[in-house]
N, C-alpha and C positions, 0 to 999 in steps of 0.2 A: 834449565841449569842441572847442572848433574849433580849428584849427594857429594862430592866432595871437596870439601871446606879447602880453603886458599888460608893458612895462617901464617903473620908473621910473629917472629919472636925476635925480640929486642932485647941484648940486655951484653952489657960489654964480658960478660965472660966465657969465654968460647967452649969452655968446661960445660955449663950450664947450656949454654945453645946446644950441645949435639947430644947431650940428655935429652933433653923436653924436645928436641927433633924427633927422636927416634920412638918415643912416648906418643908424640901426635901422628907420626908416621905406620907406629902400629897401630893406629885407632883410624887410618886410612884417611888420613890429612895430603896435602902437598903443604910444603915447608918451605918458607921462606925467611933468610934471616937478616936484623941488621945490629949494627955493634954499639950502637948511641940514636938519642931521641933523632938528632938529626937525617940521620941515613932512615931511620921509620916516616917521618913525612915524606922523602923523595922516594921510597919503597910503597908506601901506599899510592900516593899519586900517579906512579908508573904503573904500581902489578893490582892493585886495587882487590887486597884481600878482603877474605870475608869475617876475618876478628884479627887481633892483635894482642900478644902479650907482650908485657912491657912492663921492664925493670924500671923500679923506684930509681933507685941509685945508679947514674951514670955518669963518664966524663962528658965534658962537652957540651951536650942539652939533655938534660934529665928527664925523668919521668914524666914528672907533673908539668911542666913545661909545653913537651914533646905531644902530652896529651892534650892539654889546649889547641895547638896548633892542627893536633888530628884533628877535632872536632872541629875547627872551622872549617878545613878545607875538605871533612865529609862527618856531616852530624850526625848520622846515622850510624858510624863503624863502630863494630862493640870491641872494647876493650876490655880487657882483662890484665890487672896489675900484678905484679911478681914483687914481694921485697922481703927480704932478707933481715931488715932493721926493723925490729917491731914495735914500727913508729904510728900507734895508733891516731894522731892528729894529723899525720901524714896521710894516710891510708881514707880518714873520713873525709880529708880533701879532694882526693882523685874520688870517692862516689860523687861529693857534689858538682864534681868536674865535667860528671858526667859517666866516668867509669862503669863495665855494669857490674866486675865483681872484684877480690883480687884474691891471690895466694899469697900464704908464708912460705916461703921458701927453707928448708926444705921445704918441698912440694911431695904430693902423693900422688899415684896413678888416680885414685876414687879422684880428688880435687881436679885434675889436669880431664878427666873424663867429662867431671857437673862442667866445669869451666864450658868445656867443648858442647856440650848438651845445651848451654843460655846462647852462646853465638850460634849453634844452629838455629834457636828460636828466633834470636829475633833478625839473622838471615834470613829468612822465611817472613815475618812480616815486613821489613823492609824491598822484598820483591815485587 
């Protein structure tokens, strides 16, 4: 496998997707993106990346939802949640969902880096 990470970023605001693209693209990412929890499970099953951010709040199929669904169909992809609404019962949900970490959005380059540093880990033990 080569050093570089496959992530997708999910999150319905196309604003916010070509920020944190270009954030994970300087840190020598490939980018991939979808706009609702939906389009992230048929994005994962086809491009099968190597972690996944992902907005709390979406139309369609949400976050927490969207990440259930990830973990079935691959229990090992590390997630990483995005939200904006600093819904602390929210947020302890997706860890015991599974999640492995999340952001407050704003976001910082230092968080969007740690972020990137736990998916390369445990990319690395799930090889």
């Amino acid at each position: 496998m080569d050093d570089k990470l496959k992530i997708l970023i999910t999150d319905d605001s196309k604003l916010l997707r070509k920020k944190l693209r270009v954030e994970l693209e300087t840190m020598g990412c490939e980018v991939i993106e979808a706009e609702n929890g939906k389009e992230a499970v048929m994005m994962v099953l086809q491009e099968k990346p190597d972690g996944v951010f992902l907005d709390i709040v979406m139309p369609e199929v949400g976050g927490i939802e969207a990440l259930q669904v990830l973990h079935e169909v691959n229990p090992e992809i590390p997630v990483i949640m995005l939200s904006s609404a600093g819904t602390p019962q929210k947020l302890m949900e997706t860890l015991k969902l599974g999640a492995l970490d999340f952001i407050q959005k704003p976001y910082t380059t230092v968080q969007v880096k740690k972020a990137l540093e736990e998916i390369r880990k445990k990319a690395a033990q799930n090889e």
